[in-house]
PDB file as gemmi writes it, atoms N, CA and C in Angstrom:
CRYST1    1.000    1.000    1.000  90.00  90.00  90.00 P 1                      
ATOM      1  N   UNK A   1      41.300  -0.972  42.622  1.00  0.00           N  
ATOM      2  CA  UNK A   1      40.834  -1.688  41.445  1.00  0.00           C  
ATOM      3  C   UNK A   1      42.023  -1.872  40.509  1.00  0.00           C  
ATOM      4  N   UNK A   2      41.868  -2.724  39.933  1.00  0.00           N  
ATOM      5  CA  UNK A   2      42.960  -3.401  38.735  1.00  0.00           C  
ATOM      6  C   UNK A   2      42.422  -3.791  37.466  1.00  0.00           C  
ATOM      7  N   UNK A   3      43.064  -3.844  36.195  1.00  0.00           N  
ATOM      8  CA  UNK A   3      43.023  -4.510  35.289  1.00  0.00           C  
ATOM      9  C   UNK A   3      43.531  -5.440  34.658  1.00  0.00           C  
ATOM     10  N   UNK A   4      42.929  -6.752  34.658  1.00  0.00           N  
ATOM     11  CA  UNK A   4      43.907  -7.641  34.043  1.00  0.00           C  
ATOM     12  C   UNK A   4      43.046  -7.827  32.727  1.00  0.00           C  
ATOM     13  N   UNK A   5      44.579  -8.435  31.739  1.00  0.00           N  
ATOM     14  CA  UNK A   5      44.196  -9.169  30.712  1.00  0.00           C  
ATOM     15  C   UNK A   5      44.766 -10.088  30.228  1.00  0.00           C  
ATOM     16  N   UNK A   6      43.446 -11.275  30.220  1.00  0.00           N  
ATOM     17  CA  UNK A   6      44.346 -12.332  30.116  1.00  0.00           C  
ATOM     18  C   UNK A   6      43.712 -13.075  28.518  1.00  0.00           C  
ATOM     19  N   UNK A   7      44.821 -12.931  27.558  1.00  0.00           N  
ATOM     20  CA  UNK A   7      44.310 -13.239  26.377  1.00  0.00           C  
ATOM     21  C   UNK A   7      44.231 -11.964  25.738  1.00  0.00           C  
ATOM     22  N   UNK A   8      42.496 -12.462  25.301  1.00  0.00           N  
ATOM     23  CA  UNK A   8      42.021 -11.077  24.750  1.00  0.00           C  
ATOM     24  C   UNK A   8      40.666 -10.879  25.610  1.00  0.00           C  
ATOM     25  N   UNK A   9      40.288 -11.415  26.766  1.00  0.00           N  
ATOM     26  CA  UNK A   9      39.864 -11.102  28.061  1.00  0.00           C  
ATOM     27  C   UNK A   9      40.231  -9.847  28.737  1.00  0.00           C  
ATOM     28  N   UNK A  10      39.592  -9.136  29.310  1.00  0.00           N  
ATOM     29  CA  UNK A  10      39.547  -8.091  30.098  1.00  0.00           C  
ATOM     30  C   UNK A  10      39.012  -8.132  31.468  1.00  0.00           C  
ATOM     31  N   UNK A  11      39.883  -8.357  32.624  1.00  0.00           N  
ATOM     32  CA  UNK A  11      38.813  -8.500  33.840  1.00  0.00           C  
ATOM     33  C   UNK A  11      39.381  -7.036  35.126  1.00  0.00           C  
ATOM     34  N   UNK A  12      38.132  -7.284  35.706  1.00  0.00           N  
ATOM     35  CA  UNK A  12      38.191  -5.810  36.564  1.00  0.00           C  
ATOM     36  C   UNK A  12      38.353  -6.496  37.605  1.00  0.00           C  
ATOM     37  N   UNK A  13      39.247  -6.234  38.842  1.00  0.00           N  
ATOM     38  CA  UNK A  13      39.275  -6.854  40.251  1.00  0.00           C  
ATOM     39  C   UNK A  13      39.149  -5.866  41.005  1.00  0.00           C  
ATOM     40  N   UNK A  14      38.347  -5.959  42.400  1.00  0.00           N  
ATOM     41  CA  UNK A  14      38.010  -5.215  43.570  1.00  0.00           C  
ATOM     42  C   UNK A  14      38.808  -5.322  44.347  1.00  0.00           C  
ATOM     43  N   UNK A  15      39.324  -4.206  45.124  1.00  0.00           N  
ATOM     44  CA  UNK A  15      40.068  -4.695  46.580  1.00  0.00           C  
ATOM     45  C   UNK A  15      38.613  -4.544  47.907  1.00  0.00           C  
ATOM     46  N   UNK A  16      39.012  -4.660  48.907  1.00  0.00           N  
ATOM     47  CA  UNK A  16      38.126  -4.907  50.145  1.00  0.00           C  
ATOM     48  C   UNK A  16      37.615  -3.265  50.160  1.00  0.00           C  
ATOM     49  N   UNK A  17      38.634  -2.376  49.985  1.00  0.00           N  
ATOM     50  CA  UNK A  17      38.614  -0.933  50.043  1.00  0.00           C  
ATOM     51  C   UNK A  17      37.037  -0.794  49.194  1.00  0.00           C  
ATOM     52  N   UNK A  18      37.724  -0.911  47.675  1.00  0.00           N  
ATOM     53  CA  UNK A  18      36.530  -1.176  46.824  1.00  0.00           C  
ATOM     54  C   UNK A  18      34.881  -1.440  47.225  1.00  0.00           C  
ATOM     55  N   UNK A  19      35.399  -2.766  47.714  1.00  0.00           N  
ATOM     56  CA  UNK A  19      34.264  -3.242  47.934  1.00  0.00           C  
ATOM     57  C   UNK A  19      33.109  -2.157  48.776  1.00  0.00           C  
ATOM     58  N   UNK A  20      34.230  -1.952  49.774  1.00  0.00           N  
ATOM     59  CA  UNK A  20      33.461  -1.066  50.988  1.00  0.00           C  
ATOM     60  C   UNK A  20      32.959   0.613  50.153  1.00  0.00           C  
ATOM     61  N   UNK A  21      33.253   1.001  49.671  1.00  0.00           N  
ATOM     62  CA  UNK A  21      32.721   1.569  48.991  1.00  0.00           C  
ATOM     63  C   UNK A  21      31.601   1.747  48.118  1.00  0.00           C  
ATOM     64  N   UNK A  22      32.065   0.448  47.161  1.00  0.00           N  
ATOM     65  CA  UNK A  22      30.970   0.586  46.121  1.00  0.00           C  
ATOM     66  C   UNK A  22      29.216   0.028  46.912  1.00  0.00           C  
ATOM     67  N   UNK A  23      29.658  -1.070  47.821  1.00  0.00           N  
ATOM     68  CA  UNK A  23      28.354  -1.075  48.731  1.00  0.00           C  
ATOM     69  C   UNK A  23      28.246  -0.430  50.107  1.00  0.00           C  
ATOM     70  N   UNK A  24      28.860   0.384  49.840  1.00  0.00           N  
ATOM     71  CA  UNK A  24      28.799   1.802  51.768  1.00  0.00           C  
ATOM     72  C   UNK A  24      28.446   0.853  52.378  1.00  0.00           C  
ATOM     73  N   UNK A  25      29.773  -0.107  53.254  1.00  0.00           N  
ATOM     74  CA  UNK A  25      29.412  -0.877  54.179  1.00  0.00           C  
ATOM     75  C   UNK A  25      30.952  -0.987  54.826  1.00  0.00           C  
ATOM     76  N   UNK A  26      30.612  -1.037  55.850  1.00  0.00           N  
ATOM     77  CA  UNK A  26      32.067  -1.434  56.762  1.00  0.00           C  
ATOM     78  C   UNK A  26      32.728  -2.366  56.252  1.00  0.00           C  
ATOM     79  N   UNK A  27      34.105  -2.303  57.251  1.00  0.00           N  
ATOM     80  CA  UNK A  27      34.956  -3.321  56.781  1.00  0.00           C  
ATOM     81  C   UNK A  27      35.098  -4.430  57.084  1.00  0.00           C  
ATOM     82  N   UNK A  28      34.077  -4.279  58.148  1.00  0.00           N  
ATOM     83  CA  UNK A  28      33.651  -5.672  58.959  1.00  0.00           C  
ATOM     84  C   UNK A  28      32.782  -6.880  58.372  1.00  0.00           C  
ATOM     85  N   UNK A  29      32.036  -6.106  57.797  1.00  0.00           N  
ATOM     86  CA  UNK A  29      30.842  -6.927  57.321  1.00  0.00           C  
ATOM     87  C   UNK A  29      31.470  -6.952  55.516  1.00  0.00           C  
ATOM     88  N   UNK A  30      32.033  -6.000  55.036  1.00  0.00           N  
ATOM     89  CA  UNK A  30      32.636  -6.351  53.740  1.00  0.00           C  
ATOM     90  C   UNK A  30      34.032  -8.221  54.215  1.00  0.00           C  
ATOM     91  N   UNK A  31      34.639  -8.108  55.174  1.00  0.00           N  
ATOM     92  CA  UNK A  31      35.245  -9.190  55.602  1.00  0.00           C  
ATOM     93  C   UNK A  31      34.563 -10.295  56.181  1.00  0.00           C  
ATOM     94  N   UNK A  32      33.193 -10.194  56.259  1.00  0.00           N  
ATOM     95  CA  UNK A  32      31.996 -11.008  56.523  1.00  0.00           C  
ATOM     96  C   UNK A  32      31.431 -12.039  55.420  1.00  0.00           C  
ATOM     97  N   UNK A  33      31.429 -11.455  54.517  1.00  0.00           N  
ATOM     98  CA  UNK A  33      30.460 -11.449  53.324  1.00  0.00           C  
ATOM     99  C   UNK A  33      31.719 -12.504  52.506  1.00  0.00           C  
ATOM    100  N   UNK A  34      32.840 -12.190  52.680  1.00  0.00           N  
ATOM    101  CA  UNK A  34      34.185 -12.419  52.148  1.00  0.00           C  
ATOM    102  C   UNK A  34      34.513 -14.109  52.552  1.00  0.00           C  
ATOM    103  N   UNK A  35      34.666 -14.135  53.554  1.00  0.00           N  
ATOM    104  CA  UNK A  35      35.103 -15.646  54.495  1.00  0.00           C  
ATOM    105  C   UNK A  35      34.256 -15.978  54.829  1.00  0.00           C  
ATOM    106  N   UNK A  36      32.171 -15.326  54.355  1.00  0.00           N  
ATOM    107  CA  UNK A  36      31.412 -16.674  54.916  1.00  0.00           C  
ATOM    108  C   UNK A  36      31.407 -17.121  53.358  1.00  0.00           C  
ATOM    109  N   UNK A  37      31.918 -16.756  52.257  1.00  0.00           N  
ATOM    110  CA  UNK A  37      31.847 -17.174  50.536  1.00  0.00           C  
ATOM    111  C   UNK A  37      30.291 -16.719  50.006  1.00  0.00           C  
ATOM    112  N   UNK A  38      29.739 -15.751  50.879  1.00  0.00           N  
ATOM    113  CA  UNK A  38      28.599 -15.379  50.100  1.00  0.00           C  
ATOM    114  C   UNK A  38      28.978 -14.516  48.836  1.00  0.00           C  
ATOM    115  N   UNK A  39      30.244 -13.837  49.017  1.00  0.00           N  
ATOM    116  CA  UNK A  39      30.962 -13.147  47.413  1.00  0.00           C  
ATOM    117  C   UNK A  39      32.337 -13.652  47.738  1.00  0.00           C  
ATOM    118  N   UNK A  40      32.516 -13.825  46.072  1.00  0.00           N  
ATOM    119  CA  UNK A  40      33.572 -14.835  46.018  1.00  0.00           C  
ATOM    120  C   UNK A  40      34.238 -13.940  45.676  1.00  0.00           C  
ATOM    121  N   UNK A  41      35.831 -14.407  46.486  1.00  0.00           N  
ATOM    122  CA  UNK A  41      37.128 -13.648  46.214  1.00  0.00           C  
ATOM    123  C   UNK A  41      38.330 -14.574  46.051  1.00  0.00           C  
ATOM    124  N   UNK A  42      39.704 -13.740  45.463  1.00  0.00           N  
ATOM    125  CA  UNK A  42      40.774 -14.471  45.281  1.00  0.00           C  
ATOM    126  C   UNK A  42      41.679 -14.435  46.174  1.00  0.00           C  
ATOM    127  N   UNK A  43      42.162 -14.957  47.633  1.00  0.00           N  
ATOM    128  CA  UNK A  43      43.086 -14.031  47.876  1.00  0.00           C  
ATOM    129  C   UNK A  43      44.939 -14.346  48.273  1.00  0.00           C  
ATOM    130  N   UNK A  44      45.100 -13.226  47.738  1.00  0.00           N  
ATOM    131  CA  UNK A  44      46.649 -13.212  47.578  1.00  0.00           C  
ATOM    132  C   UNK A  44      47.409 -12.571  48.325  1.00  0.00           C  
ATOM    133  N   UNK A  45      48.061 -13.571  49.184  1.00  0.00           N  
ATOM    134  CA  UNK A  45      48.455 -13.132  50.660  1.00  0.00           C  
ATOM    135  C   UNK A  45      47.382 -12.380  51.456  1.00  0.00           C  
ATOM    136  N   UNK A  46      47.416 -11.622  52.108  1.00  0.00           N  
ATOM    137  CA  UNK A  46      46.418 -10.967  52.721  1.00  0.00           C  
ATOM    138  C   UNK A  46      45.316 -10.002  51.805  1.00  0.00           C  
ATOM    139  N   UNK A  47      45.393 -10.168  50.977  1.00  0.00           N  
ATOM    140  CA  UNK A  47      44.841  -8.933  50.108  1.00  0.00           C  
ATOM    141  C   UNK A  47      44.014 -10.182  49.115  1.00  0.00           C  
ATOM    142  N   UNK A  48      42.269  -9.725  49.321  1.00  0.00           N  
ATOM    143  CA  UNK A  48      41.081 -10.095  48.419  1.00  0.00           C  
ATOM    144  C   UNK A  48      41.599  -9.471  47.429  1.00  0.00           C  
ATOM    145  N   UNK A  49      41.131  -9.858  45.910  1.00  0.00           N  
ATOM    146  CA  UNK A  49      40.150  -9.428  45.050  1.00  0.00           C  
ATOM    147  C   UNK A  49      39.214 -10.309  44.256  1.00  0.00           C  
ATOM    148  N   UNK A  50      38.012  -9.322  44.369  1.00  0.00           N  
ATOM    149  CA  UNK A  50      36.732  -9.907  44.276  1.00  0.00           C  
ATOM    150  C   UNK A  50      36.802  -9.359  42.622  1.00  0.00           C  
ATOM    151  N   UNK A  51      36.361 -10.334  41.661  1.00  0.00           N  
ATOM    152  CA  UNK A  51      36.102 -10.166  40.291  1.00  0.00           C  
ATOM    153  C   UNK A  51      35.134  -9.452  40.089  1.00  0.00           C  
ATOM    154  N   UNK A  52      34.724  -8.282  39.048  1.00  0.00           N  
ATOM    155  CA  UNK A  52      34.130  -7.801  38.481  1.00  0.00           C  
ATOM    156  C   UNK A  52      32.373  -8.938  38.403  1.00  0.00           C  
ATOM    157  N   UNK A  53      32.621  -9.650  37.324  1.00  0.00           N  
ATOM    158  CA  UNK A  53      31.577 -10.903  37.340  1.00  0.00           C  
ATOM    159  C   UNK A  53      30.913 -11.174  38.711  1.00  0.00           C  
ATOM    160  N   UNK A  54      31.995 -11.802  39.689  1.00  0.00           N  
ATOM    161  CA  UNK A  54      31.389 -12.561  41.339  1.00  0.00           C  
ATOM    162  C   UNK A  54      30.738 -11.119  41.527  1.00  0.00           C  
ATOM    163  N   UNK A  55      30.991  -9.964  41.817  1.00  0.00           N  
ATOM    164  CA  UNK A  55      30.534  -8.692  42.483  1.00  0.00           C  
ATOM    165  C   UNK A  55      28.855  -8.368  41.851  1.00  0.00           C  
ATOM    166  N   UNK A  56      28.979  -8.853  40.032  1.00  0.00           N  
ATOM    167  CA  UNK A  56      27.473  -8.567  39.633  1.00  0.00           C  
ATOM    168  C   UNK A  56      26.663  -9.772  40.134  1.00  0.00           C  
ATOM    169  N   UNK A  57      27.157 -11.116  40.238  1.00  0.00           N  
ATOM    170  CA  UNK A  57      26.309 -11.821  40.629  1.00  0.00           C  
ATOM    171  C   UNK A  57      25.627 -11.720  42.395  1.00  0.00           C  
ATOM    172  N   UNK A  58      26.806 -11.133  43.050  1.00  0.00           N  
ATOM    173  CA  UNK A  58      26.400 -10.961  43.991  1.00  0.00           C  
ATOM    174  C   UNK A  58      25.320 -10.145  44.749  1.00  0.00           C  
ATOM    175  N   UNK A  59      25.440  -8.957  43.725  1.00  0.00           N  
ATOM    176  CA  UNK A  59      24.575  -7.827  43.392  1.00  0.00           C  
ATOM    177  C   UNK A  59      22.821  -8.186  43.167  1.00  0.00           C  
ATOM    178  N   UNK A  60      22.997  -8.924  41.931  1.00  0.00           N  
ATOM    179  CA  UNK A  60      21.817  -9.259  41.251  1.00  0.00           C  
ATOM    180  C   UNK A  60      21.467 -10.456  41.602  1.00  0.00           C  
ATOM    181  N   UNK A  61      22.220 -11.855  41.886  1.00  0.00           N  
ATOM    182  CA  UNK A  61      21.456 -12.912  42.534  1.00  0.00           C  
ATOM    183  C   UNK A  61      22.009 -13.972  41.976  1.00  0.00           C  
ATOM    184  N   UNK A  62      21.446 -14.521  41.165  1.00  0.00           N  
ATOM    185  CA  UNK A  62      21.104 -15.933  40.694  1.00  0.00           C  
ATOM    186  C   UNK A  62      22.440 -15.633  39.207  1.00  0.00           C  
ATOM    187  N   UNK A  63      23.754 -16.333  38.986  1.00  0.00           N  
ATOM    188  CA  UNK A  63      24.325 -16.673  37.824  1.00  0.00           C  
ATOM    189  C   UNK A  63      24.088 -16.829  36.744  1.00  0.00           C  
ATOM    190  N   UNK A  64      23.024 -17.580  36.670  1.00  0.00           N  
ATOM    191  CA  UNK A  64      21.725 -18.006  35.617  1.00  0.00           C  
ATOM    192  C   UNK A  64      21.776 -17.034  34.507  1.00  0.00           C  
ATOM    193  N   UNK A  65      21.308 -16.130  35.415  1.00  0.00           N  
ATOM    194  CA  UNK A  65      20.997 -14.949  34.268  1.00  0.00           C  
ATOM    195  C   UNK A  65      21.934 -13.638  34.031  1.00  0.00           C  
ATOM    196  N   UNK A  66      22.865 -13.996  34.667  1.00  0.00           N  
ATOM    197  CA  UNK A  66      24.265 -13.131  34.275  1.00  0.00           C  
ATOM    198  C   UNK A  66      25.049 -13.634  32.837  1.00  0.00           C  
ATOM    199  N   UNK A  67      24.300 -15.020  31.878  1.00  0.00           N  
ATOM    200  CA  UNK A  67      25.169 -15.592  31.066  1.00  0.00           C  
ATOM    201  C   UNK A  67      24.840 -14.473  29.568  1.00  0.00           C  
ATOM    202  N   UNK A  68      24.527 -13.764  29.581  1.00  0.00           N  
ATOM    203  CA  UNK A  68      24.682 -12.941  28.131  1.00  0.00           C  
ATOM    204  C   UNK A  68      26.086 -11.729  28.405  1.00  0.00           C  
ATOM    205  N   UNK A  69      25.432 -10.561  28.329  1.00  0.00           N  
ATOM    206  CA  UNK A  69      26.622  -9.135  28.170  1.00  0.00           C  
ATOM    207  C   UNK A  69      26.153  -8.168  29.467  1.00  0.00           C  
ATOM    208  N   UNK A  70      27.039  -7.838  29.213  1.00  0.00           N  
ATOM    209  CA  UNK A  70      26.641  -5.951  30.246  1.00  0.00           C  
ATOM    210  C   UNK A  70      25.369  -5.843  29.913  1.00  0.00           C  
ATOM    211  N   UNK A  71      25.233  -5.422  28.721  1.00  0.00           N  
ATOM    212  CA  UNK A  71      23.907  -4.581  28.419  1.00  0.00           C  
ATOM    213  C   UNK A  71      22.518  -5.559  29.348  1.00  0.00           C  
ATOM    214  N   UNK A  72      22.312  -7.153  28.903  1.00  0.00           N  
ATOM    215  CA  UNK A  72      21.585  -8.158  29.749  1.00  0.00           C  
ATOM    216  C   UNK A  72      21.769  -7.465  31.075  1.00  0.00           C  
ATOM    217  N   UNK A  73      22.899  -7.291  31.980  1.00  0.00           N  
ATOM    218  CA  UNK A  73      23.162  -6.833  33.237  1.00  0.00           C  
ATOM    219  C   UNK A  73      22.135  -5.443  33.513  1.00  0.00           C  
ATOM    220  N   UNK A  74      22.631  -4.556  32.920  1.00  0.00           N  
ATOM    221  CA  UNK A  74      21.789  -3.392  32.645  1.00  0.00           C  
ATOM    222  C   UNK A  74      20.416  -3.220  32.459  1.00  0.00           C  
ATOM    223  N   UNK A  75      19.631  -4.645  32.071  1.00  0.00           N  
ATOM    224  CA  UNK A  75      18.080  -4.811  31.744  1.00  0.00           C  
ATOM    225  C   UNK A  75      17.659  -5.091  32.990  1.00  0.00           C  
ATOM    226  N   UNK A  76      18.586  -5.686  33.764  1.00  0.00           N  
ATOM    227  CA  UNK A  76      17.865  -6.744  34.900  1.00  0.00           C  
ATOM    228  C   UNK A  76      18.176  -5.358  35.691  1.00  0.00           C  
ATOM    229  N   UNK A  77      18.935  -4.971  35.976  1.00  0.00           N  
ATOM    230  CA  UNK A  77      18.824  -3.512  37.328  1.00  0.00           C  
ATOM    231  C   UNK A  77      17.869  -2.740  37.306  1.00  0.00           C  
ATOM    232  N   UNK A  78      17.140  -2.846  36.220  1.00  0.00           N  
ATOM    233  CA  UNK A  78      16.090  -1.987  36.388  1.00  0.00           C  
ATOM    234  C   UNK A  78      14.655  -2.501  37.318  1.00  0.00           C  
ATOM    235  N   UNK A  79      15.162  -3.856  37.646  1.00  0.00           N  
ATOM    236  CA  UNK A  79      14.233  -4.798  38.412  1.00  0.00           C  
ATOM    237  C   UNK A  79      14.088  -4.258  39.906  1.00  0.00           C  
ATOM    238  N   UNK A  80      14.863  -3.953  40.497  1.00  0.00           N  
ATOM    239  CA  UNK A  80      15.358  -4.020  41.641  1.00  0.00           C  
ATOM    240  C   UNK A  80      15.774  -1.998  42.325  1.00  0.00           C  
ATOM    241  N   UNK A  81      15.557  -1.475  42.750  1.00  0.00           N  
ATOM    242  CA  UNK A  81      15.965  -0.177  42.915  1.00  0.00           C  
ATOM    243  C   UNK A  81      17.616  -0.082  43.578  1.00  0.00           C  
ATOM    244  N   UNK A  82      17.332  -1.099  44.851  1.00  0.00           N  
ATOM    245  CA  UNK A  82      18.537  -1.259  44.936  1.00  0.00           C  
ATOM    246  C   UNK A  82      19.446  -1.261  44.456  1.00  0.00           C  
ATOM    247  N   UNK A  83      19.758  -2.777  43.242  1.00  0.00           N  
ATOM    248  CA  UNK A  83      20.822  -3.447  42.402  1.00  0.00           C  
ATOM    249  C   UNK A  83      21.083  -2.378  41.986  1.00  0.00           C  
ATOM    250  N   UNK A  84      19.693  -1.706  41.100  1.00  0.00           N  
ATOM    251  CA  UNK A  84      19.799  -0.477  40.232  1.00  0.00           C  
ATOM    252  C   UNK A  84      20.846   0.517  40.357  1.00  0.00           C  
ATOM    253  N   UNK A  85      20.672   0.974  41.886  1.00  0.00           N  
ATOM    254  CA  UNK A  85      21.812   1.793  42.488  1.00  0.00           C  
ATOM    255  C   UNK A  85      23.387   1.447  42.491  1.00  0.00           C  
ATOM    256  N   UNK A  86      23.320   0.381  43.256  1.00  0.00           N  
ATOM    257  CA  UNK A  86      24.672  -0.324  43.276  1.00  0.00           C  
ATOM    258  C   UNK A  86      25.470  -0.390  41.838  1.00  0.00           C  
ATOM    259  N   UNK A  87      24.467  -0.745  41.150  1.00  0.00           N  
ATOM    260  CA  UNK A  87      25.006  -1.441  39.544  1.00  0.00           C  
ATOM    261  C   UNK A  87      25.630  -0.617  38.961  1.00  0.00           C  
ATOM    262  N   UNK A  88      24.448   0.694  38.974  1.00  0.00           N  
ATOM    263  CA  UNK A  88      25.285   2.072  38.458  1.00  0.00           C  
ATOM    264  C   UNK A  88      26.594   2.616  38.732  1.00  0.00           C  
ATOM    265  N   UNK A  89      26.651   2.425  40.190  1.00  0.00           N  
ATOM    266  CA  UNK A  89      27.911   2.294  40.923  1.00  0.00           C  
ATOM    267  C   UNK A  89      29.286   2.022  40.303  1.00  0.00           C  
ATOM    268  N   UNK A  90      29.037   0.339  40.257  1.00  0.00           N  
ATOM    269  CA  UNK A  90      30.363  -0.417  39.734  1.00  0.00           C  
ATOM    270  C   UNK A  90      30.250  -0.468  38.412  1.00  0.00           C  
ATOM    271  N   UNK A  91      29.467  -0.155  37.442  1.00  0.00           N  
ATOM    272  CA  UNK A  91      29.588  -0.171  35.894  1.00  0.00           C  
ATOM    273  C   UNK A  91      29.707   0.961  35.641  1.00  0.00           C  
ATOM    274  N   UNK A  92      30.286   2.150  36.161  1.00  0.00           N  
ATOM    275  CA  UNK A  92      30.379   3.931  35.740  1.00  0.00           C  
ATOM    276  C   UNK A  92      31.442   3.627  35.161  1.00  0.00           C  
TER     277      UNK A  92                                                      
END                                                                             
């Protein structure tokens, strides 16, 4: 994981490692998920990173309703047991 800032922006980037972690899933199917663009990544030379943002939408679903704050993020996980889990995960 990394931090950039660009401005007065703050963004969090995932590596593949990451990824596989924060959703306990191989590296196969984390490189699946990657090059079919179901989660969107940047990548630089051989090396993803998946944005903070793409990772919650991917999580929770629909963009739509990712447009307020964290805390909005935090209302909607309680929808889902899953997300719930995951969410907790990558927002610790």
């Amino acid at each position: 994981m990394r931090n950039l800032k660009i401005g007065k922006k703050k963004i969090k980037q995932y590596t593949v490692k990451d990824l596989m972690e924060i959703l306990d899933i191989s590296k196969v199917t984390a490189l699946k998920l990657l090059n079919s663009s179901q989660l969107r990544s940047i990548r630089i030379g051989r090396q993803h990173w998946i944005n903070e943002d793409d990772m919650i939408e991917f999580i929770c679903g629909d963009r739509d309703r990712l447009a307020g704050t964290y805390e909005d993020v935090l209302k909607l996980r309680g929808r889902n047991p899953i997300s719930r889990f995951i969410l907790r995960r990558l927002l610790k």
